[in-house]
N, CA, C and O atoms as a GROMACS GRO file, in nm:
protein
  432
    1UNK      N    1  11.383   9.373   8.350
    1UNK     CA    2  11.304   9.454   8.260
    1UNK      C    3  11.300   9.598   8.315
    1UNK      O    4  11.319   9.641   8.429
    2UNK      N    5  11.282   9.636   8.240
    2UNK     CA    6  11.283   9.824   8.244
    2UNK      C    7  11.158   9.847   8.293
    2UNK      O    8  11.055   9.784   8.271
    3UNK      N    9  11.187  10.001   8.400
    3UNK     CA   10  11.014  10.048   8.405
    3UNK      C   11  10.940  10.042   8.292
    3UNK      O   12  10.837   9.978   8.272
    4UNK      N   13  11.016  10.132   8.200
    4UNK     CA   14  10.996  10.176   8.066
    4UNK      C   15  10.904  10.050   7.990
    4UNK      O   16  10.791  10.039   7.942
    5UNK      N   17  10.972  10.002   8.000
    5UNK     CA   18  10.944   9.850   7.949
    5UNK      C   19  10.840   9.747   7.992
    5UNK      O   20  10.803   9.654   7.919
    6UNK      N   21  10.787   9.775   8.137
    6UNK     CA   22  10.700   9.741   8.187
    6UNK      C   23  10.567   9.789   8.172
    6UNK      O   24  10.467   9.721   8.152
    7UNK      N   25  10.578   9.957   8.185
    7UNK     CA   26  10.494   9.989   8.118
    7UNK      C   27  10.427   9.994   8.005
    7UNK      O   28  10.304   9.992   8.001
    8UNK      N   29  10.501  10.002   7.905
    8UNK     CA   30  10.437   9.949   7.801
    8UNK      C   31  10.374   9.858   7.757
    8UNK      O   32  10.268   9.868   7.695
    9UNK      N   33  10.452   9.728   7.792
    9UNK     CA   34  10.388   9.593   7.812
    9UNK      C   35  10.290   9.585   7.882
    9UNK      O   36  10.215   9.510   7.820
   10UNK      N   37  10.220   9.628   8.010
   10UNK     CA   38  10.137   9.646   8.074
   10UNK      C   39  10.021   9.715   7.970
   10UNK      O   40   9.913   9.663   7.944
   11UNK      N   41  10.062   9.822   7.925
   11UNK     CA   42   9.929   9.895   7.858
   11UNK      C   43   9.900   9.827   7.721
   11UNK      O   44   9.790   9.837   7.666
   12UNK      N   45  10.021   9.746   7.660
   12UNK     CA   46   9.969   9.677   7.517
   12UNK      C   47   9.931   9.563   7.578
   12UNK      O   48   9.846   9.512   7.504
   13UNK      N   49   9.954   9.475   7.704
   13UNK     CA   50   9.904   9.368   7.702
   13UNK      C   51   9.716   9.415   7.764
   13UNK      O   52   9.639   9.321   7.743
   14UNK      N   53   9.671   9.499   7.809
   14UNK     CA   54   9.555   9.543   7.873
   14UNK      C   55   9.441   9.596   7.718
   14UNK      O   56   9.318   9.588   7.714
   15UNK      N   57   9.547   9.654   7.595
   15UNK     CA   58   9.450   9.675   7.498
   15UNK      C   59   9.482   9.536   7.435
   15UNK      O   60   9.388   9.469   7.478
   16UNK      N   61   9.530   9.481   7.386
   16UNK     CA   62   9.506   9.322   7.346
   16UNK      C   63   9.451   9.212   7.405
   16UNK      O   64   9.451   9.100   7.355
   17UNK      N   65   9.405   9.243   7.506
   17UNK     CA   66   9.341   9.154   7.584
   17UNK      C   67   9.165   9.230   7.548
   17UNK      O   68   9.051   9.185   7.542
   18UNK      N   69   9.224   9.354   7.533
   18UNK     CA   70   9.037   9.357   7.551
   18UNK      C   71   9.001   9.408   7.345
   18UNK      O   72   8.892   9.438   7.296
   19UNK      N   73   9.101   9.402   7.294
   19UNK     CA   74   9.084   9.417   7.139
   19UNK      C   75   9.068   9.271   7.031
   19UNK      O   76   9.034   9.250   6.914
   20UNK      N   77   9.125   9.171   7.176
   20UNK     CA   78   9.107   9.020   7.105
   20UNK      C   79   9.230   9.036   7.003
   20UNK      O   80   9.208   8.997   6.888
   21UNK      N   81   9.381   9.099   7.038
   21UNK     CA   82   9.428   9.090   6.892
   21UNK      C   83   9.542   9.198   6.952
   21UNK      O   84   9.531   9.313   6.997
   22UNK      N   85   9.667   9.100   6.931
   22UNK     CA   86   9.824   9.150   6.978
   22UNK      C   87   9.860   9.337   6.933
   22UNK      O   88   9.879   9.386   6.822
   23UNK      N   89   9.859   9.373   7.008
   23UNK     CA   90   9.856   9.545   6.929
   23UNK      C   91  10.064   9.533   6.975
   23UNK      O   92  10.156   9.473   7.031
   24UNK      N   93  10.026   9.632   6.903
   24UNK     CA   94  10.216   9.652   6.874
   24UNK      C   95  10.236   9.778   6.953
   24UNK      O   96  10.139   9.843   6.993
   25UNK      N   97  10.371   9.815   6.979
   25UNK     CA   98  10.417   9.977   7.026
   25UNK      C   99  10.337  10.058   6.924
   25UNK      O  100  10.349  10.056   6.801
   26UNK      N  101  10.242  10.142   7.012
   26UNK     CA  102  10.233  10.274   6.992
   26UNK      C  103  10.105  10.194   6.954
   26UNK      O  104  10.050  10.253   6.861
   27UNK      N  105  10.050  10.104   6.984
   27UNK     CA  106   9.929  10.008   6.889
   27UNK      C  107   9.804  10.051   6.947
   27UNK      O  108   9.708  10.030   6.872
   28UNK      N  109   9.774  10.111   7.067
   28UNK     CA  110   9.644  10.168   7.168
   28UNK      C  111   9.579  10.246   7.075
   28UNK      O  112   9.625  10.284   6.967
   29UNK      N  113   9.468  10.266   7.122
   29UNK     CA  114   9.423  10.405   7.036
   29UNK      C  115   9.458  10.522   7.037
   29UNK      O  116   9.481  10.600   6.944
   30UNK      N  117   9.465  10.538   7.202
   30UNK     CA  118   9.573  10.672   7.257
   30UNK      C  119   9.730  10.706   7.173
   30UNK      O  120   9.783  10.812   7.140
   31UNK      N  121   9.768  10.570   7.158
   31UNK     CA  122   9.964  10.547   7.110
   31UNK      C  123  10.027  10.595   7.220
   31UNK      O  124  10.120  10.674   7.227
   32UNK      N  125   9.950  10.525   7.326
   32UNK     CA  126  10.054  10.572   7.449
   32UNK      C  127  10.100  10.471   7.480
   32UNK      O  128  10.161  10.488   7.586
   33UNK      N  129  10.111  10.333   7.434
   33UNK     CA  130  10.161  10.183   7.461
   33UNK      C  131  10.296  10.220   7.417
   33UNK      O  132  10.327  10.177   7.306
   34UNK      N  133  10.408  10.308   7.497
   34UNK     CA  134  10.532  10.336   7.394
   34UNK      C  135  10.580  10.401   7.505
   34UNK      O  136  10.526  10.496   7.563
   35UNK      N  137  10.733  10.321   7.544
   35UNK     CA  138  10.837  10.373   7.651
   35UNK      C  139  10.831  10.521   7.634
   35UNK      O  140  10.784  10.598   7.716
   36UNK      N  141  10.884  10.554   7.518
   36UNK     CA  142  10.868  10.703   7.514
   36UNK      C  143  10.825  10.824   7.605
   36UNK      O  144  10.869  10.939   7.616
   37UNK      N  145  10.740  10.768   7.655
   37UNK     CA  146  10.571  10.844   7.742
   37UNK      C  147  10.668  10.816   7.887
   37UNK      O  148  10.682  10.922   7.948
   38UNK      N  149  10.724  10.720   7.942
   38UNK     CA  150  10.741  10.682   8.048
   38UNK      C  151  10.834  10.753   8.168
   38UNK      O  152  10.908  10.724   8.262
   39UNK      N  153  10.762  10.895   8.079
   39UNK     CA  154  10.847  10.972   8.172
   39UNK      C  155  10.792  11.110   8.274
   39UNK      O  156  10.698  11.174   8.228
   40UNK      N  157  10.848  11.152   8.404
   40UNK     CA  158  10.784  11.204   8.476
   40UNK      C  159  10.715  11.373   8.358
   40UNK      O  160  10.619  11.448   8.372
   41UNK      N  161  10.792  11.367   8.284
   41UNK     CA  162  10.749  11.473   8.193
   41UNK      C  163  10.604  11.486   8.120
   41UNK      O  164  10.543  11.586   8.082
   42UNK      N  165  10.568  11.332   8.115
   42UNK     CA  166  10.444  11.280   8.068
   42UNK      C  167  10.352  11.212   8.174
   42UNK      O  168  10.291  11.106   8.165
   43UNK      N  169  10.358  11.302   8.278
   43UNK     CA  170  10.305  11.195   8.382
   43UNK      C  171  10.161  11.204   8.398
   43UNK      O  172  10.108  11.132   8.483
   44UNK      N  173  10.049  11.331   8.285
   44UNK     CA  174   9.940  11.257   8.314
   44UNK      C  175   9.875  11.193   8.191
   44UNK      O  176   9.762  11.146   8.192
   45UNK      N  177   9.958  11.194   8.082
   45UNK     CA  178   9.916  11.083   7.987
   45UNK      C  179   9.992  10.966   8.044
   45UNK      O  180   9.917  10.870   8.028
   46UNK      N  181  10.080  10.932   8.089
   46UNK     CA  182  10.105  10.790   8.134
   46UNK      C  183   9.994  10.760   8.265
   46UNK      O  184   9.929  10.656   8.248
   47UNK      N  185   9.969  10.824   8.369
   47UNK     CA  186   9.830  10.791   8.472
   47UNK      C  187   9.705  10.764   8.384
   47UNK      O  188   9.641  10.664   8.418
   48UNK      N  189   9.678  10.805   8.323
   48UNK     CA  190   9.606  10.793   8.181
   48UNK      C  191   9.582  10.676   8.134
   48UNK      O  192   9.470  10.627   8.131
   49UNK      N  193   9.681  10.622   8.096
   49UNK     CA  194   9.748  10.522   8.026
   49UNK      C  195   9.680  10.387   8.096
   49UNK      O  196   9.597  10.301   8.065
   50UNK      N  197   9.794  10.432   8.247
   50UNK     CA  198   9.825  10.283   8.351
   50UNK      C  199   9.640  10.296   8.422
   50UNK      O  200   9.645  10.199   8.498
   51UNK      N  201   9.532  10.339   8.435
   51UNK     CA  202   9.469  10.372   8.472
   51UNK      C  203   9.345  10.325   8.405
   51UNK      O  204   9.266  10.248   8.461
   52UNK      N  205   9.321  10.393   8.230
   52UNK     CA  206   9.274  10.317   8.165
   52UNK      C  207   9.264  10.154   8.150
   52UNK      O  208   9.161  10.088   8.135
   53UNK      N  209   9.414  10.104   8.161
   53UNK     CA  210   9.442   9.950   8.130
   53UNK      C  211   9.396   9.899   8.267
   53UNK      O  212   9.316   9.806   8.263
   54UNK      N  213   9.432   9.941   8.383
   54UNK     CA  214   9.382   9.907   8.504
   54UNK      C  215   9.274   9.870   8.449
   54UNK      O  216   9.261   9.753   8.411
   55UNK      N  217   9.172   9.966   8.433
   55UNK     CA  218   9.010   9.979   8.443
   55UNK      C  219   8.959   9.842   8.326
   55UNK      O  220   8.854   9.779   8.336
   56UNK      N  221   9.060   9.823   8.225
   56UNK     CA  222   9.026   9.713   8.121
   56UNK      C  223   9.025   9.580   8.178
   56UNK      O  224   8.936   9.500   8.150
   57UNK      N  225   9.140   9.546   8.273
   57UNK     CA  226   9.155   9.417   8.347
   57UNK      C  227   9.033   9.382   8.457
   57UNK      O  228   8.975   9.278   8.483
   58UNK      N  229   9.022   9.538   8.515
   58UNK     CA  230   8.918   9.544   8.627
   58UNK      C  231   8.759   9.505   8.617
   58UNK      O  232   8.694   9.438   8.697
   59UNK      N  233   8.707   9.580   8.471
   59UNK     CA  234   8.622   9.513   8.422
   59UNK      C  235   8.596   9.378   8.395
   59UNK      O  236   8.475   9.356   8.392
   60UNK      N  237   8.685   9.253   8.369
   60UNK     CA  238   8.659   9.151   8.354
   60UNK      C  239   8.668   9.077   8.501
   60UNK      O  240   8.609   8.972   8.526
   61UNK      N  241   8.746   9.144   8.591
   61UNK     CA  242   8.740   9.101   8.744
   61UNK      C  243   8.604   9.093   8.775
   61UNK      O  244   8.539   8.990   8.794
   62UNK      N  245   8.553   9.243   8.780
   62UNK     CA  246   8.423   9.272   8.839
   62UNK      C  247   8.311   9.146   8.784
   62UNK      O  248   8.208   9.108   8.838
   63UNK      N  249   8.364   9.106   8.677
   63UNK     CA  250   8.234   8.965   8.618
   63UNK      C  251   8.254   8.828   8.702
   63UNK      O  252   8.174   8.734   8.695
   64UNK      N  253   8.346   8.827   8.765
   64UNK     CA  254   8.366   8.689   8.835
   64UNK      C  255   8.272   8.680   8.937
   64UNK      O  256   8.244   8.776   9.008
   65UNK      N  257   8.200   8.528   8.955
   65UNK     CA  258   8.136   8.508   9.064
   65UNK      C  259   8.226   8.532   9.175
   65UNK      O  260   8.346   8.546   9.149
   66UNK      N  261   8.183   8.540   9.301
   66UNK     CA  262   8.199   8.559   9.413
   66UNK      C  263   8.330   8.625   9.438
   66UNK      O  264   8.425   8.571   9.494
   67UNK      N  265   8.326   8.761   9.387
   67UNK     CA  266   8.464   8.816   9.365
   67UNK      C  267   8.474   8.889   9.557
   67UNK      O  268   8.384   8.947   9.619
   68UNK      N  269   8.613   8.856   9.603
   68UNK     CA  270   8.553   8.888   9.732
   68UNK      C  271   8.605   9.032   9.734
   68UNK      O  272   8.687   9.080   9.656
   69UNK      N  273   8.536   9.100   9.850
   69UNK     CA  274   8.479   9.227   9.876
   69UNK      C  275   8.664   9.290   9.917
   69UNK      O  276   8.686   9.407   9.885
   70UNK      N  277   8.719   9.253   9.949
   70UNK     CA  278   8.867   9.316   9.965
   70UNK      C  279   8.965   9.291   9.832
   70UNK      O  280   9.065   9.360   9.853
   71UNK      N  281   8.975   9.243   9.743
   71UNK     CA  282   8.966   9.214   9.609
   71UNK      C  283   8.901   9.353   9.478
   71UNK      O  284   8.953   9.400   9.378
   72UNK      N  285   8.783   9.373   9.538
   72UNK     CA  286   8.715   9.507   9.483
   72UNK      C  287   8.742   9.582   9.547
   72UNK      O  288   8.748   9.678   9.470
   73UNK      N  289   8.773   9.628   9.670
   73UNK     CA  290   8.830   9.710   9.746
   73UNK      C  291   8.993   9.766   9.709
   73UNK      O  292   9.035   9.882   9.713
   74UNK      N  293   9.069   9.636   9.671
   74UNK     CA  294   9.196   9.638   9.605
   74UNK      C  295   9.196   9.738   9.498
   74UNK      O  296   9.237   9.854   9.503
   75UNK      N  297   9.134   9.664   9.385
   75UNK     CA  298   9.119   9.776   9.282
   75UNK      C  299   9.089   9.887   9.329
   75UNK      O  300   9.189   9.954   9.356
   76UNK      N  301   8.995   9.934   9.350
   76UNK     CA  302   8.941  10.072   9.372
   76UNK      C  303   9.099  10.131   9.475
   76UNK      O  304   9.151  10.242   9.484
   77UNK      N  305   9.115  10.072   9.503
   77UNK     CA  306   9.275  10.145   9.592
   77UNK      C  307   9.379  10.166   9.510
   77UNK      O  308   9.439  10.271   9.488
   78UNK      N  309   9.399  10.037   9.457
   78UNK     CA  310   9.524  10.097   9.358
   78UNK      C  311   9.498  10.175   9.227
   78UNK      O  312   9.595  10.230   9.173
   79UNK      N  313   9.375  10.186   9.172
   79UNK     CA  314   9.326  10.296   9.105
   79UNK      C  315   9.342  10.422   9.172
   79UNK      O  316   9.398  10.499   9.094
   80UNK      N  317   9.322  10.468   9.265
   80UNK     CA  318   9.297  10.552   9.301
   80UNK      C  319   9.492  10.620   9.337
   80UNK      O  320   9.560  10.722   9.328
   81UNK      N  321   9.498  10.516   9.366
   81UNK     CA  322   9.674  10.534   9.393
   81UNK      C  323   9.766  10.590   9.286
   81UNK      O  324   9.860  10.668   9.294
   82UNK      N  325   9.716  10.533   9.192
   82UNK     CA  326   9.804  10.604   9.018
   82UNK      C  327   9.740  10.706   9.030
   82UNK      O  328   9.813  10.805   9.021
   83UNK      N  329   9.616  10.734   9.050
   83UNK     CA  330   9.556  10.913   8.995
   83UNK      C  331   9.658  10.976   9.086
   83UNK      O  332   9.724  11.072   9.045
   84UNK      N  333   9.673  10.935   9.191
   84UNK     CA  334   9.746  11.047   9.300
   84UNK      C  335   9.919  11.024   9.292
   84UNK      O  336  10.002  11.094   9.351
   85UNK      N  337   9.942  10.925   9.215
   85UNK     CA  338  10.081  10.895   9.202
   85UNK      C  339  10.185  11.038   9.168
   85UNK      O  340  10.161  11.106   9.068
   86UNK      N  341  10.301  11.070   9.262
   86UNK     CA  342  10.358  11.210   9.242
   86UNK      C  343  10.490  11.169   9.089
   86UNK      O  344  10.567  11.253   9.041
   87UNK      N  345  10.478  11.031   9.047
   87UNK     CA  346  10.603  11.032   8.959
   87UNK      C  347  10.610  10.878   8.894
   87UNK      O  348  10.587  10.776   8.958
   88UNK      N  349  10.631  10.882   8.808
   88UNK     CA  350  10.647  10.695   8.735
   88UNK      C  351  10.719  10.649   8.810
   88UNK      O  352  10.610  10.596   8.831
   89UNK      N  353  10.821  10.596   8.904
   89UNK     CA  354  10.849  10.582   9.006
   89UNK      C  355  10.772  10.496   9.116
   89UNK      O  356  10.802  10.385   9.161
   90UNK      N  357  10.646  10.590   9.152
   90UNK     CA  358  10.556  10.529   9.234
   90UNK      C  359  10.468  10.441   9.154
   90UNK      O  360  10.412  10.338   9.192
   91UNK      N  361  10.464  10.503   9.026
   91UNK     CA  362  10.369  10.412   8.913
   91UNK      C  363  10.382  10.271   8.883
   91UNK      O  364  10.297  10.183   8.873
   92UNK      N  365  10.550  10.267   8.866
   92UNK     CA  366  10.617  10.144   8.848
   92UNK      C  367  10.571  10.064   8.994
   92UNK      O  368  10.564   9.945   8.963
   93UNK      N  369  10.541  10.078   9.119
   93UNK     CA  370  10.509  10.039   9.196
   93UNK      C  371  10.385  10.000   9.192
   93UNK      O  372  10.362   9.880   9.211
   94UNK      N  373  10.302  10.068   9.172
   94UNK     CA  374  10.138  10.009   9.178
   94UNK      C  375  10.131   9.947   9.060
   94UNK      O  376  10.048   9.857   9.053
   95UNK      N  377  10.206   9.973   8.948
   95UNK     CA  378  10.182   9.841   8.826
   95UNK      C  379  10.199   9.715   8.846
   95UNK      O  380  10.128   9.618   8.817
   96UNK      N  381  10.329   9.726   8.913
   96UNK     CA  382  10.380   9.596   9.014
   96UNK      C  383  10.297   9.505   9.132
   96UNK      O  384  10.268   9.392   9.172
   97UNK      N  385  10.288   9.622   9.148
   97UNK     CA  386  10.105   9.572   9.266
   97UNK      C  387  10.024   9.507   9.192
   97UNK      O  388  10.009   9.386   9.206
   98UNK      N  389   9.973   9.564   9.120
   98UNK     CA  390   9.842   9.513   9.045
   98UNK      C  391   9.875   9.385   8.964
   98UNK      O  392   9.791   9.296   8.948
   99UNK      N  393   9.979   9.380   8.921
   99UNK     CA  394  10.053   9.268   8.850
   99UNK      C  395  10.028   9.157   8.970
   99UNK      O  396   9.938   9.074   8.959
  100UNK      N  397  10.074   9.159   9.030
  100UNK     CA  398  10.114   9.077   9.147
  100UNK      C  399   9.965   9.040   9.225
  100UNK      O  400   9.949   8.918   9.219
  101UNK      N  401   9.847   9.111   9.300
  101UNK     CA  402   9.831   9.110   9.362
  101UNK      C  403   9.652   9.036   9.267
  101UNK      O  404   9.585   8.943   9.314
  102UNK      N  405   9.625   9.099   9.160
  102UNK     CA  406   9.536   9.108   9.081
  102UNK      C  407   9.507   9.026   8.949
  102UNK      O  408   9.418   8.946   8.919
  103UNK      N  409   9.650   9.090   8.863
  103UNK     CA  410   9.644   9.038   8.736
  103UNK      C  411   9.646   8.923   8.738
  103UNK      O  412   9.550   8.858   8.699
  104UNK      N  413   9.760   8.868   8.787
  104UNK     CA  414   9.846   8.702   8.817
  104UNK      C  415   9.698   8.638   8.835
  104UNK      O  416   9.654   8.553   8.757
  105UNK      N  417   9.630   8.687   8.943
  105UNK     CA  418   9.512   8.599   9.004
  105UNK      C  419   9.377   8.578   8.910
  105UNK      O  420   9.308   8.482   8.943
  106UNK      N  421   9.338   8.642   8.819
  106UNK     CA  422   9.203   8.658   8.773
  106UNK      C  423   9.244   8.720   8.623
  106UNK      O  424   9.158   8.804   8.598
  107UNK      N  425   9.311   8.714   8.547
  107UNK     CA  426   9.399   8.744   8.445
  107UNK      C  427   9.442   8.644   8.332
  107UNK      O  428   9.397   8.604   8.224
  108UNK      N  429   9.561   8.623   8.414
  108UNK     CA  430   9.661   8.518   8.362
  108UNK      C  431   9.615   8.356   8.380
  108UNK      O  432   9.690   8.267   8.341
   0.00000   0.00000   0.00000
């Protein structure tokens, strides 16, 4: 799969999860769910983007009982990591992170 491609999927699967209801390309409210954007040219509506959806997944984390304290620590890091991210590049990396380290676990 494509960065391109990841990203997007990432930001439509983060507003359909919290809209109760499959949104399509360009389907966000923003219409930033769309490869298009996925470029260093657009890099602070895509931080935007990956940042917002972060914060959508993160919110339903934060409701879990006994969510442990390096776990909330996680988030708040890799949030903080996209704001400072120098290029989609590194983005594609902490999406990957969060995918992996977060989503998979308390998500999916």
């Amino acid at each position: 799969m494509s960065d391109k491609l990841r990203y997007e999927n990432f930001v439509r699967a983060a507003f359909s999860f919290a809209l109760k209801t499959p949104i399509e390309r360009w389907g966000d409210p923003a219409t930033l769910a769309n490869t298009d954007y996925y470029d260093d040219d657009y890099l602070p509506r895509v931080k935007a983007a990956v940042s917002y959806s972060m914060e959508i997944f993160n919110g339903e984390i934060r409701e879990r009982p006994n969510l442990p304290e390096e776990d909330y620590d996680l988030m708040d890091e890799i949030l903080a990591s996209v704001i400072h991210a120098p290029n989609t590049e590194v983005l594609t990396s902490l999406i990957n992170r969060y995918k992996e380290e977060l989503y998979q676990k308390y998500i999916v």
